[in-house]
MARTIZA-670197 format. One record per residue (C-alpha): x, y, z; chain; residue in three letters; residue number from 1. Coordinates in steps of 0.02 Angstrom, whole numbers, always signed. Example, Ala and Ser with C-alpha at 12.3 -4.5 7.8 and 13.67 -1.06 7.14 Angstrom:
REM residues 2
+615:-225:+390:A:Ala:1
+684:-53:+357:A:Ser:2
This chain:
REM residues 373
+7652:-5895:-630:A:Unk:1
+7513:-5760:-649:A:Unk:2
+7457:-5724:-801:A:Unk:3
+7394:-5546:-755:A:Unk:4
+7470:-5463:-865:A:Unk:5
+7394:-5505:-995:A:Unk:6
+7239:-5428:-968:A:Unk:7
+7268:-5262:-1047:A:Unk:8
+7336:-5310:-1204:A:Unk:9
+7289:-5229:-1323:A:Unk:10
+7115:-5271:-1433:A:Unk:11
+7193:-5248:-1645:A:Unk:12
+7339:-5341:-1709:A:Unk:13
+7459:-5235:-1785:A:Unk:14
+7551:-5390:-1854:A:Unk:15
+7537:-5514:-1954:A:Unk:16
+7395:-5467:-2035:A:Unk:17
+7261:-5601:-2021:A:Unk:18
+7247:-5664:-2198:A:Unk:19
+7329:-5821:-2221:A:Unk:20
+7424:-5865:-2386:A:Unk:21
+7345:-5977:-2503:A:Unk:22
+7478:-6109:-2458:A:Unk:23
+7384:-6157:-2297:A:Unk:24
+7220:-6215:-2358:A:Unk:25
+7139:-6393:-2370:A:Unk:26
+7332:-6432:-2301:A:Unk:27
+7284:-6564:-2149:A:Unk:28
+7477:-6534:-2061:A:Unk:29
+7419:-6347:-2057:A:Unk:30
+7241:-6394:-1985:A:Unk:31
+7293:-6368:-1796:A:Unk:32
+7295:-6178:-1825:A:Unk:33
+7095:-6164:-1889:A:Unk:34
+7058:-6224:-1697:A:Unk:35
+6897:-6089:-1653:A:Unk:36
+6867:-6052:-1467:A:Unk:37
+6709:-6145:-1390:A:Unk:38
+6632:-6045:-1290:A:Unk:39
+6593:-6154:-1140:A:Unk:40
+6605:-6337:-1103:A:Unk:41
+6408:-6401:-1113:A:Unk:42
+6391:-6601:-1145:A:Unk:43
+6566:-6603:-1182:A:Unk:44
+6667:-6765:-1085:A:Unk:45
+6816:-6734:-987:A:Unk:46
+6929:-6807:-1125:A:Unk:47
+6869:-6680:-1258:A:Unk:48
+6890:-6542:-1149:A:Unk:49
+7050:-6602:-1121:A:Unk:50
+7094:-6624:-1282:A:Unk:51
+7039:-6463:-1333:A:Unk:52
+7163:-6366:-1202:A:Unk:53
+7304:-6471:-1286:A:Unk:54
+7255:-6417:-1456:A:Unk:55
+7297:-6252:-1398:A:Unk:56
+7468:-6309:-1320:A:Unk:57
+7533:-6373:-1462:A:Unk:58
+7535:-6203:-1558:A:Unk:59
+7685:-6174:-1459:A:Unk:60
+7847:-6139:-1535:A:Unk:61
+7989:-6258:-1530:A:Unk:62
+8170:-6270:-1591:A:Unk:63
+8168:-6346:-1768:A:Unk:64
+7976:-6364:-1758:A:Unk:65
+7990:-6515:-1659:A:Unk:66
+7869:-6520:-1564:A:Unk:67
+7966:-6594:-1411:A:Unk:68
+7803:-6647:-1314:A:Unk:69
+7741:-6816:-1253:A:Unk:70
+7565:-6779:-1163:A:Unk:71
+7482:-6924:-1070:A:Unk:72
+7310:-6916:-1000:A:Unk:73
+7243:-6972:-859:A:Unk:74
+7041:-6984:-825:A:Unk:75
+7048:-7056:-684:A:Unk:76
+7149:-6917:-573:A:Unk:77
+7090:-6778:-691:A:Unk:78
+7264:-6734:-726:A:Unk:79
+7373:-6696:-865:A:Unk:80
+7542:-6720:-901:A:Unk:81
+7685:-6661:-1022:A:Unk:82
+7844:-6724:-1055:A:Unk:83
+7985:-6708:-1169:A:Unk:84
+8002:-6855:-1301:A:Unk:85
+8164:-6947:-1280:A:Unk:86
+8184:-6924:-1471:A:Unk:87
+8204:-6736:-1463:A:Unk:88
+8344:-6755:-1305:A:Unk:89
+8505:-6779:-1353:A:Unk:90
+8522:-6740:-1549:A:Unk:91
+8677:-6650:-1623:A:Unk:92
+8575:-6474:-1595:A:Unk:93
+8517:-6519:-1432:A:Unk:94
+8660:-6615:-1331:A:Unk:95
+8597:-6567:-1158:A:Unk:96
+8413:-6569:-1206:A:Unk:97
+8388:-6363:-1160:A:Unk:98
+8290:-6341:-1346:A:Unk:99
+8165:-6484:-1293:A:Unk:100
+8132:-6409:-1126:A:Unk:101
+8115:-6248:-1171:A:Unk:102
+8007:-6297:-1297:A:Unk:103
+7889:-6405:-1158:A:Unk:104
+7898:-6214:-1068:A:Unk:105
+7804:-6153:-1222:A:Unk:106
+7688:-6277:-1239:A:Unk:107
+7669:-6235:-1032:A:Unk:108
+7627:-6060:-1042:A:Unk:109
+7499:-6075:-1205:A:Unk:110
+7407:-6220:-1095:A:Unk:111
+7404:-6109:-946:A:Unk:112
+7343:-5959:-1036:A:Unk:113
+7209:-6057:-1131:A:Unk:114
+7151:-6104:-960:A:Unk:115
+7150:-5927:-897:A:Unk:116
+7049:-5879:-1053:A:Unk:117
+6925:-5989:-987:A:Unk:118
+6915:-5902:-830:A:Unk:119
+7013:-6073:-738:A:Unk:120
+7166:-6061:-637:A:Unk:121
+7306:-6154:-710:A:Unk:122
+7404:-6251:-572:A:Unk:123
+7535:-6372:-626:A:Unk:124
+7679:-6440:-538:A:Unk:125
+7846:-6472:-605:A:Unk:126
+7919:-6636:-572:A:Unk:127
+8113:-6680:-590:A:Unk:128
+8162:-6885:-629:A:Unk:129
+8326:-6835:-589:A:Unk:130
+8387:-7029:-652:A:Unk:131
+8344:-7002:-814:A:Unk:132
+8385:-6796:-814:A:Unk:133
+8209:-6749:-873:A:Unk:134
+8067:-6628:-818:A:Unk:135
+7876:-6649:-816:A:Unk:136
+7743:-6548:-805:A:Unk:137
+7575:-6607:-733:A:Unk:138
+7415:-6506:-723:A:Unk:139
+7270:-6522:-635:A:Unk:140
+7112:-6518:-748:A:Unk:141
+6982:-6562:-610:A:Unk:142
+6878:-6407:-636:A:Unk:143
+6882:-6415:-816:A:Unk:144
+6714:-6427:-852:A:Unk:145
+6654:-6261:-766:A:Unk:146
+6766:-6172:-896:A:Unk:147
+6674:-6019:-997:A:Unk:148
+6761:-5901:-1126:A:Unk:149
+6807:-5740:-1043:A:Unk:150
+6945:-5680:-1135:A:Unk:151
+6970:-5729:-1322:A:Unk:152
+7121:-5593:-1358:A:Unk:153
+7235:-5704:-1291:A:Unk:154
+7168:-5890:-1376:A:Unk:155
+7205:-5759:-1543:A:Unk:156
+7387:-5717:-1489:A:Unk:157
+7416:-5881:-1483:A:Unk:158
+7344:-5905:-1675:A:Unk:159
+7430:-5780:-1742:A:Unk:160
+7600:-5806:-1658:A:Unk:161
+7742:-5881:-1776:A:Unk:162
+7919:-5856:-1766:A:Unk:163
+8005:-5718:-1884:A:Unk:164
+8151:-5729:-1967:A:Unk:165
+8127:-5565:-2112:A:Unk:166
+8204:-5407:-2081:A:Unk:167
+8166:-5280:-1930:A:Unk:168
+8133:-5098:-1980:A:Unk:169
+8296:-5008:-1913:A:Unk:170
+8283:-4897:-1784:A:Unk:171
+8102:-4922:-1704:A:Unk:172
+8116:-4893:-1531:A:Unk:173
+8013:-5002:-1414:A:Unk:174
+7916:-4926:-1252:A:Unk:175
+8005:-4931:-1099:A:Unk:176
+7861:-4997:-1022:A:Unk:177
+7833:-5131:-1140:A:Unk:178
+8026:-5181:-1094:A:Unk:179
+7971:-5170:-882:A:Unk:180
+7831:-5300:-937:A:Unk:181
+7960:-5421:-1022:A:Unk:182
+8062:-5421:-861:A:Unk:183
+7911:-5439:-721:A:Unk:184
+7860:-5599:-843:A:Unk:185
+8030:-5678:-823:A:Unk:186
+8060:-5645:-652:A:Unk:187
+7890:-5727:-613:A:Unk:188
+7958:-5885:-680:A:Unk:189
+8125:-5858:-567:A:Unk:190
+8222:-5833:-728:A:Unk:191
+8310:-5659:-761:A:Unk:192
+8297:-5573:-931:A:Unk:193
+8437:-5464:-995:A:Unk:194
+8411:-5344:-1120:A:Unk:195
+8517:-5260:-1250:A:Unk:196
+8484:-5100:-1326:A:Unk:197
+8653:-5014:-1357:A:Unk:198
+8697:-5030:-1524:A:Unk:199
+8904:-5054:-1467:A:Unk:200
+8860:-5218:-1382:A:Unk:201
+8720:-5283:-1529:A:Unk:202
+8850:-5263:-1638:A:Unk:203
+8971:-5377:-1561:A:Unk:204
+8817:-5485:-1521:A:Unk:205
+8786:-5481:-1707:A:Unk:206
+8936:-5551:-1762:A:Unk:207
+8966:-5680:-1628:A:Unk:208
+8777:-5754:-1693:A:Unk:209
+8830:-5748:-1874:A:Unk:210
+8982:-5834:-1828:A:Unk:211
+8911:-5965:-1739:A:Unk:212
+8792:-6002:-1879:A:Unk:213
+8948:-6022:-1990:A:Unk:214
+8981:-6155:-1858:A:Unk:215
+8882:-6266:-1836:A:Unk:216
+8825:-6275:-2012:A:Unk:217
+8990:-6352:-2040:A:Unk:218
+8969:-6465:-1924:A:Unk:219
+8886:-6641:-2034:A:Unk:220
+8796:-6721:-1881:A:Unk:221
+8704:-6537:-1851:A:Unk:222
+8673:-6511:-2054:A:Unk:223
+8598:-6694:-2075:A:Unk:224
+8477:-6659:-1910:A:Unk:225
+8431:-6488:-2008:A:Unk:226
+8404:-6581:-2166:A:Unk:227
+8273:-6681:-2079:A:Unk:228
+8171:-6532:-2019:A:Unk:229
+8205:-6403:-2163:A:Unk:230
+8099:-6447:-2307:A:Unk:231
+8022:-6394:-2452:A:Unk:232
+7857:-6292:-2457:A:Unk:233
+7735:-6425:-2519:A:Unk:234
+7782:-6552:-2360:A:Unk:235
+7628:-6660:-2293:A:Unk:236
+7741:-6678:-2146:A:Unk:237
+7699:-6584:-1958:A:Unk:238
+7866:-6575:-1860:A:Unk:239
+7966:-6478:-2003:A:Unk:240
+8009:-6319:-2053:A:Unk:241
+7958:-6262:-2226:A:Unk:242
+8062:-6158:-2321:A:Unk:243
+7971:-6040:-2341:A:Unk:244
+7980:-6001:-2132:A:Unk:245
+8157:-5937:-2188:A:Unk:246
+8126:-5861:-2347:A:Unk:247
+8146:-5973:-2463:A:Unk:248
+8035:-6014:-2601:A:Unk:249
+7987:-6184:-2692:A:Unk:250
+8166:-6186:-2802:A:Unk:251
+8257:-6138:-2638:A:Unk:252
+8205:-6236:-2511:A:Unk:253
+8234:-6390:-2617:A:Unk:254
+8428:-6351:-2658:A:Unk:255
+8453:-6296:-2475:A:Unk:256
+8388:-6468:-2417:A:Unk:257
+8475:-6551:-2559:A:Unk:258
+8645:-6467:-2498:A:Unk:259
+8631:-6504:-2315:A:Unk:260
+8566:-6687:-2352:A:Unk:261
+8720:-6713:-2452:A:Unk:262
+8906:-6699:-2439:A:Unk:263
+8947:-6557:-2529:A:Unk:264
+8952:-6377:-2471:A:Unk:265
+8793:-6273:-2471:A:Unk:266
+8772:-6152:-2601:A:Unk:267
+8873:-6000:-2579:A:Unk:268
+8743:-5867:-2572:A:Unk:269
+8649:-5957:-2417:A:Unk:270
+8811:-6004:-2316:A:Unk:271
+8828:-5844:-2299:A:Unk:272
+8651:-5768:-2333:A:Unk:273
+8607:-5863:-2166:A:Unk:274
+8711:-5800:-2031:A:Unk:275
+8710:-5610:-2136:A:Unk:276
+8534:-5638:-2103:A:Unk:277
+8555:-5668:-1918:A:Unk:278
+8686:-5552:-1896:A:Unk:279
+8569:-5404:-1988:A:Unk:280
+8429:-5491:-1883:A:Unk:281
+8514:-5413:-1701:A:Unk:282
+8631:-5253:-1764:A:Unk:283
+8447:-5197:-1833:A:Unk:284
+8342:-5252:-1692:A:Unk:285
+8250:-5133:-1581:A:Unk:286
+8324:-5241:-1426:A:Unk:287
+8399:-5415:-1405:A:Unk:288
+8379:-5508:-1235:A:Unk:289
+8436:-5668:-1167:A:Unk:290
+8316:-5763:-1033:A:Unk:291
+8466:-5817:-914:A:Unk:292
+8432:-5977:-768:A:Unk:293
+8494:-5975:-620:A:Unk:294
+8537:-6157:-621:A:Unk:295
+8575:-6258:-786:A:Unk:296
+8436:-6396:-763:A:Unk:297
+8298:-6470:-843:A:Unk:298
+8154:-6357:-739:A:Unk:299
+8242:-6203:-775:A:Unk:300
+8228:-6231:-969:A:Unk:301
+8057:-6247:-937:A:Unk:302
+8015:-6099:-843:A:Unk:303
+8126:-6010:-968:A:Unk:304
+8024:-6080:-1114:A:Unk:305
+7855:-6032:-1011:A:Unk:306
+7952:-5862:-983:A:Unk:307
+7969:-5825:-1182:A:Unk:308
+7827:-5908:-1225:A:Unk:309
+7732:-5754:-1123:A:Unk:310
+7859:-5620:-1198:A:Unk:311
+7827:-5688:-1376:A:Unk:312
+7645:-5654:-1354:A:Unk:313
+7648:-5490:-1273:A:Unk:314
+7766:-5444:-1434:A:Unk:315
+7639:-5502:-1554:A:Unk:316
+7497:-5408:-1443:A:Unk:317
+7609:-5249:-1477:A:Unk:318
+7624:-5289:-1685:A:Unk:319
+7832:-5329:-1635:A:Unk:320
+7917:-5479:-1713:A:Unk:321
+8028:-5611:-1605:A:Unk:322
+8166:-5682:-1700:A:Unk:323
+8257:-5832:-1603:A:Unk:324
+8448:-5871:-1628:A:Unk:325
+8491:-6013:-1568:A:Unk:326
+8671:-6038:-1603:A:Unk:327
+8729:-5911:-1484:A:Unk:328
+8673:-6028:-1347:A:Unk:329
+8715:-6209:-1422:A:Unk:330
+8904:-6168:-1462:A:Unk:331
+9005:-6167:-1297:A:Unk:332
+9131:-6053:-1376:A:Unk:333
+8990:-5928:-1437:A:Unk:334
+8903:-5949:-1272:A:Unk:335
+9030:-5889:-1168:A:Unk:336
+9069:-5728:-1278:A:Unk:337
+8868:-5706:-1259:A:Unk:338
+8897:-5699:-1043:A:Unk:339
+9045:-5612:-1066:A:Unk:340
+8958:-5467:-1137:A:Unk:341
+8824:-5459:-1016:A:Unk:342
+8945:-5482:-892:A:Unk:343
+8827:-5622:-817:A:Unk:344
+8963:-5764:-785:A:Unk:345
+8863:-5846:-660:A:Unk:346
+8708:-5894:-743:A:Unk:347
+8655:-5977:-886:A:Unk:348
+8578:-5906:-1063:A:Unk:349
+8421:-6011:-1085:A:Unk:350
+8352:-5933:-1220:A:Unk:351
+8438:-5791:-1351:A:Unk:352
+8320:-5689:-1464:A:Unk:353
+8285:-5490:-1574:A:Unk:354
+8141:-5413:-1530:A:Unk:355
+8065:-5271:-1682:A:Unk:356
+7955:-5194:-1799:A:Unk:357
+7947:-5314:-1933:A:Unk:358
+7971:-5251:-2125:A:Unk:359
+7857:-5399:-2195:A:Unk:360
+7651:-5375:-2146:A:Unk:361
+7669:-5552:-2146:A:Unk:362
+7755:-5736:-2116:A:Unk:363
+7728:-5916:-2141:A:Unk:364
+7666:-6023:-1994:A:Unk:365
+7744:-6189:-1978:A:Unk:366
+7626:-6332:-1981:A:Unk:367
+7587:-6443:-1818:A:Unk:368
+7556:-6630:-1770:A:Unk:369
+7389:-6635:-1678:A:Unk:370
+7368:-6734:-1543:A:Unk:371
+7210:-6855:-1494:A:Unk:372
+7151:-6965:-1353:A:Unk:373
């Protein structure tokens, strides 16, 4: 669980640049991301510090944008705790919960880091309610208040993090080092990361992705749980995806949602632009990697979502993109061809996702429901 390694990142952002589109201001569902590090903790009460730390969790990335986190407070322990929401467990996208999970991973590692940035050692348990087939994640926040700002690189990481789904520059080749990093962070969290360079077995990767796409966006209970969270670009709402996250502008967004909100068939140039996109998105990819568990249950999502969560940043430290594809994981048939190619039979693909040098300076963030005491 060390966070070590994030100590020599590097100071300049190569990408995204730092100027936000116009889009973003006086928007209150994209207010989360104008958060500004305090630098220490002076007259502050426990449940404002604590509620600041959060603010910085909930940056995290999650499948859909939903934000799969239920965080309860408690004053008079000092602790914290995060669970999923029993919303986000079980949808047509999510039958065995691994998106939500993964996603309370994220939220993990950016609450653990924050800490760290405040020159505090994170410790958290996991805790398994193995009725019910969830995971939490409690933290200790006794020594909260002797927090001071020691390392504000990594509080900007987490700003400027978003997920990428625009085209990779073909042929950028990625430091081996950089690569060494990626695996020490998984294997810290007990997960084991498996990366693809060779462009035989991206290919076939490639295809099996844009296939699964084809999929599941055939499949009605998927494309109305979609139509919920894919929106157009002037939403008020927080746990959505924009179009424009994919894209799409104003005139786009709008028929894509009409199509999958409906019964008819989506238009023809995005049922297949989609999974052309995704299959472009790993054939042209400087490396794909898959964060494989051990054991297929709830606390190995997590430590797989803390696992990329880490990754993710160290990309965006490095000016790489981190495109996630989720359908390789979430079809059983697509799944299998996935472990087949690694040739890992006996473990389970967590998490599937391109690594690059993104063509765009530049991406959307996807706005965020802030949370309060």
């Amino acid at each position: 669980m060390s966070n070590e390694i994030f100590k020599g990142i590097r100071e300049n952002l190569i990408w995204p640049k730092t100027k936000e589109l116009d889009i973003y201001h006086n928007r209150k569902n994209f207010a989360a991301w104008e958060i500004t590090p305090l630098k220490n903790f002076q007259n502050k009460k426990f449940r404002e510090i604590a509620e600041y730390f959060v603010s910085w969790g909930i940056l995290a990335p999650s499948a859909h944008n939903k934000q799969p986190w239920i965080v309860d407070l408690d004053e008079n322990e000092k602790n914290l705790t995060v669970y999923p929401d029993p919303k986000a467990l079980g949808t047509s996208s999510d039958k065995y919960g691994r998106q939500a999970n993964v996603g309370i991973g994220c939220f993990t590692a950016n609450l653990s880091l924050a800490l760290n940035a405040y020159g505090l050692t994170p410790i958290y348990s996991l805790q398994t309610n193995g009725r019910h087939k969830t995971s939490k994640v409690q933290f200790d926040l006794g020594n909260i208040h002797s927090g001071y700002l020691v390392n504000t690189k990594i509080l900007e990481l987490i700003k400027v993090r978003r997920a990428y789904r625009g085209p990779f520059v073909e042929g950028y080749e990625i430091d081996e080092y950089l690569l060494e990093q990626f695996k020490t962070i998984a294997s810290n969290e007990g997960v084991m990361l498996k990366i693809i360079q060779d462009q035989g077995r991206k290919n076939k990767i490639g295809k099996a992705q844009a296939l699964a796409d084809m999929a599941v966006l055939k499949i009605p209970a998927f494309r109305n749980e979609l139509a919920g969270h894919l929106v157009t670009n002037d939403t008020n709402e927080t746990r959505v995806m924009p179009g424009n996250t994919f894209g799409l502008n104003d005139e786009e967004a709008q028929e894509v949602h009409d199509a999958l909100i409906s019964s008819k068939q989506m238009p023809g140039h995005f049922a297949a632009g989609f999974p052309r996109s995704d299959q472009e998105g790993v054939i042209k990819s400087s490396v794909a990697f898959t964060i494989l568990a051990h054991n297929q249950n709830e606390n190995s999502f997590i430590r797989s979502g803390i696992a990329l969560e880490k990754i993710w940043l160290m990309c965006q430290a490095n000016g790489l993109g981190v495109r996630i594809m989720a359908g390789m994981i979430e079809s059983p048939l697509h799944n299998l061809a996935l472990k087949t190619i690694l040739n890992e039979m006996s473990k389970y693909p967590a998490v599937f996702a391109c690594i690059g040098l993104p063509e765009k300076d530049s991406w959307p963030k996807s706005p965020r429901e802030q949370i309060k005491f």
